[in-house]
C-alpha positions in Angstrom: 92.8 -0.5 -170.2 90.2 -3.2 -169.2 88.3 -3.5 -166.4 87.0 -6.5 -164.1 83.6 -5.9 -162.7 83.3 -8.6 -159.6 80.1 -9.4 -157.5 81.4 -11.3 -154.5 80.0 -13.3 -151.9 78.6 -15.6 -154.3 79.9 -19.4 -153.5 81.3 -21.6 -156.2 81.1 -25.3 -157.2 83.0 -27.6 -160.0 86.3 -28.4 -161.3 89.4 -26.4 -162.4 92.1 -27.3 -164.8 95.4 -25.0 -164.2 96.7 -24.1 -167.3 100.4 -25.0 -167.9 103.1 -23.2 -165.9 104.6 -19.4 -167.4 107.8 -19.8 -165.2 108.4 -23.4 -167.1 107.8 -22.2 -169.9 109.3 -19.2 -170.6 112.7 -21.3 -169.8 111.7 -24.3 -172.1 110.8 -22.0 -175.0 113.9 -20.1 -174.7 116.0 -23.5 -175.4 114.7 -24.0 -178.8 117.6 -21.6 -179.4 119.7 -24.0 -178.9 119.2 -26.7 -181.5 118.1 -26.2 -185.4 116.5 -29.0 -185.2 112.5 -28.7 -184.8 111.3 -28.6 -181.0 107.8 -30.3 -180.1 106.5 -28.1 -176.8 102.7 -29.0 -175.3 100.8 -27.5 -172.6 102.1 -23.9 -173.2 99.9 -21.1 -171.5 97.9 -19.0 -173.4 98.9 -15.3 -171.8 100.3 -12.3 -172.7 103.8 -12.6 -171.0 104.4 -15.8 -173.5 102.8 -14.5 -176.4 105.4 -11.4 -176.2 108.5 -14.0 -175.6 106.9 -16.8 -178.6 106.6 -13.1 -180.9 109.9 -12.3 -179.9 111.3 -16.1 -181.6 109.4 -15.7 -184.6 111.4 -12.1 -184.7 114.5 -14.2 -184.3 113.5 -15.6 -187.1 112.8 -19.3 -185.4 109.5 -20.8 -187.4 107.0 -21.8 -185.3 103.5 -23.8 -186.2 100.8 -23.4 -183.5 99.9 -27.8 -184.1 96.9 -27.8 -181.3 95.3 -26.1 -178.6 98.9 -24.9 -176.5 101.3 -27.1 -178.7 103.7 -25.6 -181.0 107.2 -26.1 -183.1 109.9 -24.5 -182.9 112.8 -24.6 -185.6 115.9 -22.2 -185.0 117.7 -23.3 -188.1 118.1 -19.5 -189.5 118.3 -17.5 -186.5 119.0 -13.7 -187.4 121.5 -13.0 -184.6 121.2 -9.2 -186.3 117.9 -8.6 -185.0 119.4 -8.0 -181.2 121.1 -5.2 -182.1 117.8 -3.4 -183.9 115.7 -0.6 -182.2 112.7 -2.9 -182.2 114.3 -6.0 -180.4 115.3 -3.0 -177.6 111.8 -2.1 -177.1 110.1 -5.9 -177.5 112.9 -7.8 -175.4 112.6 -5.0 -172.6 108.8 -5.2 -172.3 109.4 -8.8 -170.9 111.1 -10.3 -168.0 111.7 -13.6 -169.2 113.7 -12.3 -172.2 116.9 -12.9 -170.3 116.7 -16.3 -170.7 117.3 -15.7 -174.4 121.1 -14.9 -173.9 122.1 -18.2 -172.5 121.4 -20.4 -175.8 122.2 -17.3 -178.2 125.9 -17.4 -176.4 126.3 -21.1 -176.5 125.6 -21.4 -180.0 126.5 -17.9 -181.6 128.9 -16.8 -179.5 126.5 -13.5 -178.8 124.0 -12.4 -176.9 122.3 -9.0 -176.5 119.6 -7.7 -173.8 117.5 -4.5 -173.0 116.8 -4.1 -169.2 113.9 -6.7 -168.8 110.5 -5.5 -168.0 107.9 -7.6 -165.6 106.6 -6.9 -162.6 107.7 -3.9 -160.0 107.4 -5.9 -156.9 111.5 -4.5 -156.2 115.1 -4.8 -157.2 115.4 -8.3 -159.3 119.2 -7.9 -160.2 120.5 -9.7 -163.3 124.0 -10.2 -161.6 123.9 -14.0 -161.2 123.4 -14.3 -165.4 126.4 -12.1 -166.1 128.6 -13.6 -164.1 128.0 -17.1 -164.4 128.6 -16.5 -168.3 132.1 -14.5 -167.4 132.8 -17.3 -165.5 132.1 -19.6 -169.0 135.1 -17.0 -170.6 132.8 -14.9 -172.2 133.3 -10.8 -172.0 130.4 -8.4 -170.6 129.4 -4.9 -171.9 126.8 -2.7 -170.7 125.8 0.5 -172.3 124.4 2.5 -169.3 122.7 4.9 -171.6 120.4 2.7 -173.1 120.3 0.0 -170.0 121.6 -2.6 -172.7 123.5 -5.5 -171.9 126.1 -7.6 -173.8 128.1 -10.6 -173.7 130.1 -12.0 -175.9 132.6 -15.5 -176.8 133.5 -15.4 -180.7 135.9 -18.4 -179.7 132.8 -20.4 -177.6 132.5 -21.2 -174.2 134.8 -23.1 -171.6 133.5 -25.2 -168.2 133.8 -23.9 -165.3 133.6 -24.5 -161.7 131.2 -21.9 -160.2 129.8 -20.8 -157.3 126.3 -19.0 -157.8 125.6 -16.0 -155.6 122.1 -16.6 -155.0 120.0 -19.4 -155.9 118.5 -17.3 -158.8 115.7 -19.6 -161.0 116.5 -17.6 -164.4 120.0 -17.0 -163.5 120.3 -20.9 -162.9 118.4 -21.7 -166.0 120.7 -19.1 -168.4 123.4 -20.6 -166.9 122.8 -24.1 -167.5 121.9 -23.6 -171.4 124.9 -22.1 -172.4 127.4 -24.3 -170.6 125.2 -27.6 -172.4 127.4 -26.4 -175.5 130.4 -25.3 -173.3 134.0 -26.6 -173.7 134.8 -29.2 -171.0 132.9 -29.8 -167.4 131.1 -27.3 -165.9 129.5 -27.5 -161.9 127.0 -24.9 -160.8 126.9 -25.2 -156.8 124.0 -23.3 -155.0 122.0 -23.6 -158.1 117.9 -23.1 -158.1 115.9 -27.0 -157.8 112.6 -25.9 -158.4 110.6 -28.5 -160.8 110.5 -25.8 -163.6 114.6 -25.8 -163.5 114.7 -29.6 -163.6 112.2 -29.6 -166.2 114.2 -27.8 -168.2 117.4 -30.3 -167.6 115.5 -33.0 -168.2 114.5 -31.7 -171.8 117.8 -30.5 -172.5 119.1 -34.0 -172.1 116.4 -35.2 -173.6 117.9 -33.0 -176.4 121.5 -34.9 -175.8 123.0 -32.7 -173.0 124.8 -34.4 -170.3 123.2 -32.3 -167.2 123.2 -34.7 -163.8 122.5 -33.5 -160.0 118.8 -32.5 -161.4 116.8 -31.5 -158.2 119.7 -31.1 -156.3 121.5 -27.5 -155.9 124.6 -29.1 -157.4 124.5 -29.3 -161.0 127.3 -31.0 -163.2 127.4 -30.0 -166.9 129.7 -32.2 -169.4 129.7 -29.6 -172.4 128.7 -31.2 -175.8 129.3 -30.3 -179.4 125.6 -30.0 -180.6 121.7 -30.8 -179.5 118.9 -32.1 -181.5 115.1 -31.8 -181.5 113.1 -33.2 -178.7 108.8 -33.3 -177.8 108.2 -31.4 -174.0 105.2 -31.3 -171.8 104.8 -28.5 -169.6 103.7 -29.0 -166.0 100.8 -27.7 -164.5 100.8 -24.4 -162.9 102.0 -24.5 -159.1 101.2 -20.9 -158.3 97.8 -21.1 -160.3 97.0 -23.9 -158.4 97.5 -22.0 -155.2 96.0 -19.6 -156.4 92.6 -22.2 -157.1 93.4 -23.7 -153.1 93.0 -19.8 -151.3 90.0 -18.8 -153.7 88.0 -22.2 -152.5 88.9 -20.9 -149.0 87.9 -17.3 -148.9 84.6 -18.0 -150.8 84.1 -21.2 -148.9 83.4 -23.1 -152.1 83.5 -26.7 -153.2 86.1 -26.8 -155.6 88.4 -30.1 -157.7 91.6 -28.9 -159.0 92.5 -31.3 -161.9 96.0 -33.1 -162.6 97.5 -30.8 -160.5 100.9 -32.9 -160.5 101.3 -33.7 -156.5 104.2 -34.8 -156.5 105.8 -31.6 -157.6 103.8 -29.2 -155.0 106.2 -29.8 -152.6 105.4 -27.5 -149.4 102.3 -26.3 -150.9 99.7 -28.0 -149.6 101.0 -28.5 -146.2 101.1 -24.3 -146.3 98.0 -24.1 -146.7 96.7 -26.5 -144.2 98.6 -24.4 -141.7 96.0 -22.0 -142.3 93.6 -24.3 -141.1 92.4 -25.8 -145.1 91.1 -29.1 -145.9 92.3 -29.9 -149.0 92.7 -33.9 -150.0 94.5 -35.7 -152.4 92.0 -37.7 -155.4 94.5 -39.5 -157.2 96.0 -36.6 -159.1 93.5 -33.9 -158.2 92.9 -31.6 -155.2 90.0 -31.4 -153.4 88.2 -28.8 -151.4 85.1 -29.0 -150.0 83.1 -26.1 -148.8 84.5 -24.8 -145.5 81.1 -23.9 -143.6 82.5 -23.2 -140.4 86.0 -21.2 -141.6 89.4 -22.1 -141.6 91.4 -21.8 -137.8 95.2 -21.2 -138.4 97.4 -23.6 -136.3 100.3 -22.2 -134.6 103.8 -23.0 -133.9 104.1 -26.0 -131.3 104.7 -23.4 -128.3 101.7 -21.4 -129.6 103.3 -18.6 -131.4 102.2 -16.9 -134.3 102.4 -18.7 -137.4 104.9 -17.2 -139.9 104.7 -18.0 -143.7 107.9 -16.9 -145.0 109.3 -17.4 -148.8 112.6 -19.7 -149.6 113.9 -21.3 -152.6 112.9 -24.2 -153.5 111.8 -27.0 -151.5 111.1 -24.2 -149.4 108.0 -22.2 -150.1 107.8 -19.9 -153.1 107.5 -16.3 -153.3 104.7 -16.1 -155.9 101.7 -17.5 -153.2 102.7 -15.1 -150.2 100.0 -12.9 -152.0 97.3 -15.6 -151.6 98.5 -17.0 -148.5 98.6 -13.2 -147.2 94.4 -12.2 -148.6 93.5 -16.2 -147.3 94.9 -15.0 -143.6 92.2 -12.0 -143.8 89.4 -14.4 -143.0 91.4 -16.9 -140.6 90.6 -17.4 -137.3 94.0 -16.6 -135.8 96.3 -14.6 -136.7 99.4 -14.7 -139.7 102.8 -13.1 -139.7 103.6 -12.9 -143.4 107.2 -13.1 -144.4 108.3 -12.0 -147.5 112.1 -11.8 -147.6 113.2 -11.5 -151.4 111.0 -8.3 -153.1 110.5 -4.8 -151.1 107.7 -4.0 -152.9 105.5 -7.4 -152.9 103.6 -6.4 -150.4 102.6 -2.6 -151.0 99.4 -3.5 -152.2 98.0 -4.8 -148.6 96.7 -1.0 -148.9 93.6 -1.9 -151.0 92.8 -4.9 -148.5 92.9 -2.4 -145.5 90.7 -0.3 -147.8 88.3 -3.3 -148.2 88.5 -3.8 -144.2 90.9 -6.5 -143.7 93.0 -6.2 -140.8 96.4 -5.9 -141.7 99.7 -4.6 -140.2 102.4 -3.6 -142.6 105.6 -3.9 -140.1 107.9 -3.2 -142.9 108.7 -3.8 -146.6 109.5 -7.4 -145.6 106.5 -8.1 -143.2 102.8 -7.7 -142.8 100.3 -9.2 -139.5 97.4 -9.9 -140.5 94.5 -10.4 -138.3 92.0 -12.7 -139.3 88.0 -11.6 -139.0 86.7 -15.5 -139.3 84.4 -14.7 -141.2 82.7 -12.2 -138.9 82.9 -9.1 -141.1 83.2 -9.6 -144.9 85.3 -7.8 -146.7 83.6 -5.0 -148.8 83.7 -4.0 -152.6 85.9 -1.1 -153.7 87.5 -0.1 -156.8 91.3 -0.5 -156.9 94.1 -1.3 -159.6 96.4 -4.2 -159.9 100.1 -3.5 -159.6 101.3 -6.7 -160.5 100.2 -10.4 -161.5 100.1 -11.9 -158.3 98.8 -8.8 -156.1 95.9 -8.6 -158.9 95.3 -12.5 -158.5 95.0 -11.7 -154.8 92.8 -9.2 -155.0 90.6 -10.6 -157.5 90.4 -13.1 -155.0 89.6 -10.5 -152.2 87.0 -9.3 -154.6 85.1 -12.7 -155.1 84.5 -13.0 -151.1 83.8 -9.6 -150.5 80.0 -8.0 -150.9 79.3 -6.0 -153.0 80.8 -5.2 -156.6 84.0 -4.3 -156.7 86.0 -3.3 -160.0 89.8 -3.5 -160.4 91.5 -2.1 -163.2 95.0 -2.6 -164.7 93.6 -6.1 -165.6 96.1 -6.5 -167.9 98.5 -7.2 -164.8 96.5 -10.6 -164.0 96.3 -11.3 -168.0 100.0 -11.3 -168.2 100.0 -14.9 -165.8 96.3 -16.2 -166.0 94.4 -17.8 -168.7 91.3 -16.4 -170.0 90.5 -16.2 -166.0 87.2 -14.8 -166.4 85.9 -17.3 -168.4 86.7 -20.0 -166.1 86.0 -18.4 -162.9 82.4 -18.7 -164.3 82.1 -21.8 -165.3 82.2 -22.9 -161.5 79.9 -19.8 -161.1 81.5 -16.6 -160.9 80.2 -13.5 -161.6 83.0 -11.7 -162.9 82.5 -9.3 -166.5 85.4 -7.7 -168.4 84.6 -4.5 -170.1 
């Protein structure tokens, strides 16, 4: 297990690139499944999370040729369908979240598909529900051994469109089900479907490919099933929660910090969040700009001067993955933050290790912290604490940075799993952050 030794209270200065996003990609790599034709795919992350899913296609047997610094092909022209049902494909595709996407393009084109209980973060119940039974809904038959928590479907005769109805606006549900109705039968409409840019992203290359996918960015999405898709080149965006990551570390350290190509036109509420909390950030073309916030941060409240609540929604509304940040930024506010997070019970079980570094936090429930903010007045101070999951650890490496003293968090393999050689760029604008 690694370590990060942090010495915070140190201010920093330069320019950040985000690195490309993991939620895009682990959909977009999942659809090379779905062609045998070679599949071009640039700006691909360098983490551990991807690395496990871009091990688990060469496994598949799908050839893949690293052609630059995060670009790669993909060819799925001799799939071994056989591997799912191995011991080893068990233990690899269950280390891994975003291995459910696989089953969507492995139905479509080979009539099977085979899952373990996906791993990832324990931030609380993520149900798989959605996938399931927007493939039953396709015609295909479902299987689960409770045993070994494996899950099967299954359509020897293919797939037929369907109209459907989605539960919950599920990302990786939407996404499954949109690859394997491309190759469906007939029409399919997904209503109350996920429209975050990594979901039209991914209908934009499968058509790209020569699917027939319209509604993109709306929550209704019409399918018109084809026979077959070919190869296609992809660019991945930039990393939305990375780059909120960047806006509430230039905050909390009260740095002077340029987020490059950060894609503004696919932030959506983003920005505007975080000037809520009282931060100048300003648009340079396609960059973000922060300068060095001397004098704090003051959160504005509602228009009858109530608290300000930052609560999560699908998309446009404001994603999950930044309460963390939003929730450690609030800490040194002046004003105070009700933090809202409606979709994991667990998210925000690590606000124990902020209290423990002296922010000033009320946990109301499993939904809802208060959080107090010291403006500055009283720094946080170092500790040693552990990192339950990528975005808690992103938070309170963030914690760490603006706190004094030297802090050390373990479990860094948590924050490795989303973020890109992190200690290496947090000190080229001047961290001082060591792993050992």
């Amino acid at each position: 297990m690694g370590i990060f030794k942090i010495e915070g209270g140190i201010r920093l200065k330069g320019e950040i690139t985000p690195q490309g996003a993991k939620n895009e990609a682990l959909q977009i790599l999942c659809a090379v499944l779905l062609t045998p034709e070679k599949v071009t795919i640039n700006n691909i992350p360098d983490i551990i999370d991807i690395n496990k899913l871009i091990t688990l296609l060469g496994n598949l047997g799908v050839k893949i040729e690293k052609i630059g610094s995060g670009s790669y092909t993909f060819q799925a022209d001799e799939v071994n369908v056989g591997y799912l049902e191995t011991e080893a494909f068990k233990k690899e595709g269950g280390s891994l979240r975003g291995s459910i996407m696989i089953v969507g393009p492995l139905l479509a084109r080979f009539g099977k598909g085979y899952i373990p209980k996906p791993g990832g973060d324990k931030i609380g119940r993520r149900r798989l529900d959605t996938h399931f039974e927007g493939f039953i809904n396709l015609g295909a038959k479902f299987r689960y051994n409770r045993e070994d928590h494996f899950y099967g479907v299954e359509a020897p005769d293919g797939l037929v469109g369907s109209d459907m109805l989605l539960d919950e606006a599920s990302v990786t549900g939407t996404a499954n089900i949109v690859m394997a109705a491309v190759l469906a039968k007939g029409k399919t409409t997904v209503y109350n479907a996920a429209c975050e840019p990594y979901l039209q992203q991914l209908c934009k290359m499968l058509n790209s490919m020569g699917a027939n996918i319209t509604g993109v960015g709306s929550n209704l999405l019409t399918i018109e099933g084809v026979e077959k898709l070919g190869g296609c080149e992809h660019r991945i965006l930039p990393d939305m929660i990375e780059i909120g990551s960047w806006i509430g570390l230039a905050a909390m350290t009260r740095s002077e910090i340029t987020i490059k190509n950060v894609s503004w036109d696919n932030l959506g509420v983003i920005p505007n969040t975080f000037r809520k909390l009282g931060i100048t950030l300003e648009r340079r073309g396609d960059d973000i700009y922060i300068p060095e916030h001397k004098n704090g941060y003051e959160v504005k409240t509602d228009i009858d001067g109530s608290i300000l609540t930052v609560a999560d929604a699908p998309w446009p509304g404001f994603t999950p993955d930044l309460l963390s940040i939003v929730l450690v930024v609030a800490t040194q506010a002046k004003g105070d933050v009700l933090i809202h997070q409606k979709m994991f019970e667990s998210r925000l079980f690590f606000t124990d290790k902020l209290i423990d570094m002296g922010a000033k936090i009320m946990l109301c429930d499993p939904h809802r912290a208060v959080v107090i903010g010291h403006d500055f007045k009283s720094q946080l101070k170092a500790t040693t604490m552990s990192s339950p999951d990528i975005r808690a650890g992103i938070s309170l490496l963030i914690a760490a940075l603006s706190g004094k003293g030297t802090s050390i968090i373990q479990n860094i393999e948590q924050i490795d799993r989303g973020y890109e050689r992190i200690d290496e760029r947090l000190r080229a604008i001047g961290a001082k952050i060591v792993r050992e």
